[in-house]
N, C-alpha and C positions, 0 to 999 in steps of 0.2 A: 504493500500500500504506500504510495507518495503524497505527503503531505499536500496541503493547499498552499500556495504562497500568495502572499499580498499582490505579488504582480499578475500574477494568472486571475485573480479576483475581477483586478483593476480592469481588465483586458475584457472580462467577461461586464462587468458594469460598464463598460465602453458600447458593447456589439449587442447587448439583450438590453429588452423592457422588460418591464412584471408581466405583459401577457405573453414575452416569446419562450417563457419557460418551459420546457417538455410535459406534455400531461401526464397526470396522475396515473391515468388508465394501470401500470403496471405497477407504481409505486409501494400498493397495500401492501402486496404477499412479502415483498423487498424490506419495506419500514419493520414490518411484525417480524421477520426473521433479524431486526438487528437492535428493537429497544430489549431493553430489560426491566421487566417490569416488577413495581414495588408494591408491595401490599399498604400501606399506609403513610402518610407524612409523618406521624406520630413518634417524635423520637426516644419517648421512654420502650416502644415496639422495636424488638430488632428484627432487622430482613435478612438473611443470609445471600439474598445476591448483592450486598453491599462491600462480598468480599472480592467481587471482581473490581471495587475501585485501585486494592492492590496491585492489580497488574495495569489500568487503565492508568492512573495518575502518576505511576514508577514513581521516579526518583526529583520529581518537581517538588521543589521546596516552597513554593509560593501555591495557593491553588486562590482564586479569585471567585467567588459565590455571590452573584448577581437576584434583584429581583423585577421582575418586569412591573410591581405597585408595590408602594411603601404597605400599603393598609392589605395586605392580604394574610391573613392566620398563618396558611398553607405555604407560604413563601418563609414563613420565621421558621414553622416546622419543621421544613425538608434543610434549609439549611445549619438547623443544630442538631438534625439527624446524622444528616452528614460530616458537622464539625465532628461531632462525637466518636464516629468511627476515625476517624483523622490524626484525631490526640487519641485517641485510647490503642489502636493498632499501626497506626504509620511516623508515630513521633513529631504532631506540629504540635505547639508550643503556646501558641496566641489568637485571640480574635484580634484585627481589626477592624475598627467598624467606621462608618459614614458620618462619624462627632466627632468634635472639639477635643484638640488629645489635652488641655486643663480639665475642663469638665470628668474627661474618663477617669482621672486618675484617682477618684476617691471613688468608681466601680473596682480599679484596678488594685486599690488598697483594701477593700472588702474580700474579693472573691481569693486574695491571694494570701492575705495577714488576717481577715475577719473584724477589721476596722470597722467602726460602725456599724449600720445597717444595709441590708439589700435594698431596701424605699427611699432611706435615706440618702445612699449612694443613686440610685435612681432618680431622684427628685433633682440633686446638683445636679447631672447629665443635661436635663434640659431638655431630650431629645428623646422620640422612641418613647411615649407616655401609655404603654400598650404591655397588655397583661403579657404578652410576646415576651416582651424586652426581659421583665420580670423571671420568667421562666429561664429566660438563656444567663439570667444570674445567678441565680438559685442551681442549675445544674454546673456552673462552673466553679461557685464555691463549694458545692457536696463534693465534687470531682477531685479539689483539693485537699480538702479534708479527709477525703478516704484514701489521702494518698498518704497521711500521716506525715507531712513535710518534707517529704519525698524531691530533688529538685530536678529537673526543673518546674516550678509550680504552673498552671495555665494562665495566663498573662490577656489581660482585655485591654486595647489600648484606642482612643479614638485618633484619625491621620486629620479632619476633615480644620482648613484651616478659614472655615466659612462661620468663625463664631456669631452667634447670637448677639451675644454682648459681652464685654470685658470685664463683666464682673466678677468670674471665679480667674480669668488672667490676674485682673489685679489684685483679688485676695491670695494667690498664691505667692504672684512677685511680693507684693509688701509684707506675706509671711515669710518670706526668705531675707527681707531688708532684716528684718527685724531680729535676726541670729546673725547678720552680718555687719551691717550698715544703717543700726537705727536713726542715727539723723538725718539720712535718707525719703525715711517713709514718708513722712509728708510731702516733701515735693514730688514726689513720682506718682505716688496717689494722687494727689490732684492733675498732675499730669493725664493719666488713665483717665482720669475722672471728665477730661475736659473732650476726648472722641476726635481728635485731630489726627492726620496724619504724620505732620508735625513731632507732635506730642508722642507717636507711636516712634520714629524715629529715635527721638531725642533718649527712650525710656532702654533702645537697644543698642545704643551708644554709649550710655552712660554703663550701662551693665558692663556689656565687650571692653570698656577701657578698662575697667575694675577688677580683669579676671581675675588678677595673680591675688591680688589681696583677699578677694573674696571665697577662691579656691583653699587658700591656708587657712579660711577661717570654717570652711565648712566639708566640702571636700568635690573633685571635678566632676563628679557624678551629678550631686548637684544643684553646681551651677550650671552646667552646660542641658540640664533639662529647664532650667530656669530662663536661659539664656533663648534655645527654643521657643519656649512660650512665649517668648519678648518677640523672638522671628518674625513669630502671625502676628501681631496685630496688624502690619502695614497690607500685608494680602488680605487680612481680612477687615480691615476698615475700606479698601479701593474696591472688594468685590461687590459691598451692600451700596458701596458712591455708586460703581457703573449699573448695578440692578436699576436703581433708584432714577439716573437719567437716561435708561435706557443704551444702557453703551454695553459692548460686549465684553464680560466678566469670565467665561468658562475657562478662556487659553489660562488667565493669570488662576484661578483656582485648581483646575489642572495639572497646570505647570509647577507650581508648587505645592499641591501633595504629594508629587513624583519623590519629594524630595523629604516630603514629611514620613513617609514609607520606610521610605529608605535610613533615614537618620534612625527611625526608630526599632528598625530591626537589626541594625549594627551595633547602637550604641545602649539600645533598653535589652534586647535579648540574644545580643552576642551570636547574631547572627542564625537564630534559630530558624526552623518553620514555620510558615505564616499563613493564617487564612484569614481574607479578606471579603469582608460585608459590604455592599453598597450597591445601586442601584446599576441594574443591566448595562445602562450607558458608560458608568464611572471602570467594569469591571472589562469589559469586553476592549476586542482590539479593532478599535473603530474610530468614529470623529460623532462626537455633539455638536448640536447647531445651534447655536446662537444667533444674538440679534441681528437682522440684516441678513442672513444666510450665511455668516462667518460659523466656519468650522473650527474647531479645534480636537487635537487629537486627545482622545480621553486616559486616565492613570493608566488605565488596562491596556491601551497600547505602545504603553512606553514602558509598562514593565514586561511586554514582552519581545520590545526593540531589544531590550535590556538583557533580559533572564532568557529569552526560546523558551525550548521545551522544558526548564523548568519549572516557567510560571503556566499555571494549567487554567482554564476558562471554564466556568459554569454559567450559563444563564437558566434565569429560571421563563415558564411562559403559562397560558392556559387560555384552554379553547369560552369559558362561558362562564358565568358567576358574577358573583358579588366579591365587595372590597369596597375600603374609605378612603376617601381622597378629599381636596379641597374641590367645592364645588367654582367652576368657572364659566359655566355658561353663557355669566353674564357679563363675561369680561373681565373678572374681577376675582379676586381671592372672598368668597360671600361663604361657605361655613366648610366645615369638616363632616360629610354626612356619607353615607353610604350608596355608594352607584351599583348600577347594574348595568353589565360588561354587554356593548351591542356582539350580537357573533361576527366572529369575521370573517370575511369575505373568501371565494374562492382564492384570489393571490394573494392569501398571509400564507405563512408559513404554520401558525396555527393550523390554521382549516386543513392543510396536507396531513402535519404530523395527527389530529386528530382521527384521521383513518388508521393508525396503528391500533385503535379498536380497544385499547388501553387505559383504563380510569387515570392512571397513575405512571408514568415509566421516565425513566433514563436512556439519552440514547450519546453514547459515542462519537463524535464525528471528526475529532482529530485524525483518523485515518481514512477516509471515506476516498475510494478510488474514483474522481468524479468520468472517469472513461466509462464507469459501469452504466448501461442506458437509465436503468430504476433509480438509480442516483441524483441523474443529472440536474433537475429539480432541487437538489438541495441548493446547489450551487446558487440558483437565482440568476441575480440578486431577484428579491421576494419580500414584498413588507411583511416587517415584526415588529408586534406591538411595545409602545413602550410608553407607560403612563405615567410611573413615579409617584408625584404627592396631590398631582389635579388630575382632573376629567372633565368633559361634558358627553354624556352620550352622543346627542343629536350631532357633535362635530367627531362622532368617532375618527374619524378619517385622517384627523389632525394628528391622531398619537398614534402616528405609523413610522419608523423611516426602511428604506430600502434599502435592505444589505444583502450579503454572501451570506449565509449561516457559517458555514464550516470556514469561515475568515475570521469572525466576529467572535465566534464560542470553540471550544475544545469539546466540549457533555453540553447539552440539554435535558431538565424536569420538565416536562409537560403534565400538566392537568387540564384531566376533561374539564371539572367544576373546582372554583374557589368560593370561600367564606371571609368575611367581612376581621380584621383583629377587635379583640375586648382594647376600650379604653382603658386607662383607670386614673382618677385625681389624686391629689397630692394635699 
């Protein structure tokens, strides 16, 4: 079997439309002879075909876990089903997820030290307010705990340098003034306090001159996580400016999570294995589109410019169902309720995979011989849905874009039917 390459993709996005795709006609008997299908998302259920990820993911040290909606049950499911085989039989090490890596880091001290609480750790997060989230805490500090301090412990780290707001940045920087450099803390908190780019500057300049003093006083470990956290703010004060005027934000948030990734799995877990949470777009080796039709190339394809065949691709999809998202109908971010998914159309790639006749499956595609005729359909390119944290039904058509499959993903989950996630308040 020979891989897909980005150029052969590009060639093929050149020469086809979505309707010159080969028809289905012989696809079924093809697709059902190559998913593997799973009895449940449920990941306190084990499946025993879960041991063919052994030989499918080899020796990839990175694997990427995508979901096509924030708000689906069935997407948190499958992917802490699968984390779980991961860290329990293949030796990864860590979640990272699609948040604020300040925020994470009092998940990060719960599930690994049992520092405060799981709600309480949840609540600072900010993000993920979803019985979901809840459960993939709770199964990483049992996981720890029964491992009796056993090292390396499972490590939950947020990359996403798209903060909210800088209030647990600057609770943690002026918690680290305050062992270091107390006459410090007031000006740098207010600093923080005033939301300038400026000010975001001046707060990671003042630190960086500091290091030597500040390392003797505490130790490089860290400052240099401290120093990090200083990093974002400038990417993450310019992503919410260009949201806000409408300018295009993806390249710069993008571009450096590449790097928030990366720092954090040389310098927080020495280099361990990693699995990564985020959304389809952020995981896959493709390009997001932004304002004006600007593309930019998403994390997931730059860590596999980066890694190859060690960083491995998961997207998650499903043919019908429900799930929450922001209502946008009317233009406008208007509530957080629950939609119902229109079906898609004969050229998704939904509607094809859903002939595997399968509630539930995984299918392979990093080795798909596209010569083979029942194949050639994968190739596309073929719209795949991809909705994230909005919806409007009536504009389904809007959250499509047109890819390769077997470019974009390594494995796909397919589900015939999804369910909506449990909120929960704080």
């Amino acid at each position: 079997m020979r891989r897909v390459t980005v150029a052969a993709a590009l060639l093929l996005i050149a020469s086809l439309s979505c309707d010159d795709v080969t028809d289905a006609g012989a696809a079924p008997s093809w697709l059902e002879s190559r998913v593997i299908p799973l009895a449940t998302a449920d990941p306190a259920v084990d499946d025993p075909n879960l041991l063919l990820l052994d030989e499918i993911i080899g020796d990839a040290r990175i694997v990427g876990m995508g979901e096509a909606t924030h708000g689906t049950t069935e997407f948190w499911q499958i992917r802490q089903k699968l984390s779980k085989y991961l860290v329990e039989n293949m030796g990864f090490t860590a979640i990272l997820h699609e948040a604020p890596l300040p925020n994470s880091l009092y998940i990060d001290a719960y599930v690994t030290r049992g520092e405060g609480s799981a709600l309480e750790a949840h609540q600072r997060l900010g993000y993920w307010r979803f019985q979901e989230m809840q459960d993939l805490i709770a199964w990483m500090r049992e996981y720890n705990v029964q491992r009796g301090g056993e090292e390396p412990p499972l490590h939950y780290y947020g990359y996403d340098c798209a903060f909210l707001s800088w209030t647990e940045p600057t609770n943690l920087i002026a918690g680290y003034l305050e062992t270091v450099d107390p006459t410090a803390v007031t000006d740098i908190t207010a600093r923080l306090e005033n939301y300038t780019v400026e000010d975001a500057r001046y707060v990671y300049d003042f630190l960086a001159a500091n290091a030597a003093a500040y390392v003797a006083l505490s130790s490089e470990e860290e400052f240099e996580l401290i120093l990090k956290i200083a990093e974002n703010l400038e990417p993450s004060w310019q992503i919410w400016y260009n949201i806000r005027n409408e300018v295009p934000e993806t390249d710069v948030r993008e571009g450096f999570n590449i790097g928030n990734v990366n720092w954090i799995i040389e310098h927080l877990l020495d280099g361990g294995k990693v699995i990564i949470w985020a959304h389809n777009g952020h995981v896959w080796n493709g390009y997001l589109e932004d304002v004006g039709g600007i593309q930019a190339r998403s994390v997931g394809a730059r860590l596999k410019e980066q890694y190859g065949d060690d960083y491995y691709i998961i997207g998650t999809e499903f043919y019908g169902g429900q799930f929450m998202a922001w209502d946008v109908c009317d233009g406008y971010y208007s509530a957080f309720v629950v939609h119902q998914a229109a079906l898609p159309k004969s050229n998704t790639y939904e509607f094809r995979l859903q002939q595997a006749g399968e509630p539930l499956f995984f299918l392979d595609v990093s080795g798909i011989d596209e010569s083979v005729d029942e194949a050639s359909w994968l190739m596309g390119p073929m719209n795949s849905r991809v909705i994230g944290a909005s919806y409007c039904q009536r504009n389904d058509a809007e959250f499509y874009y047109s890819i390769p499959l077997p470019v974009y993903y390594d494995g796909l989950v397919h589900f015939e039917s999804t369910n909506p996630v449990t909120r929960i308040t704080f």
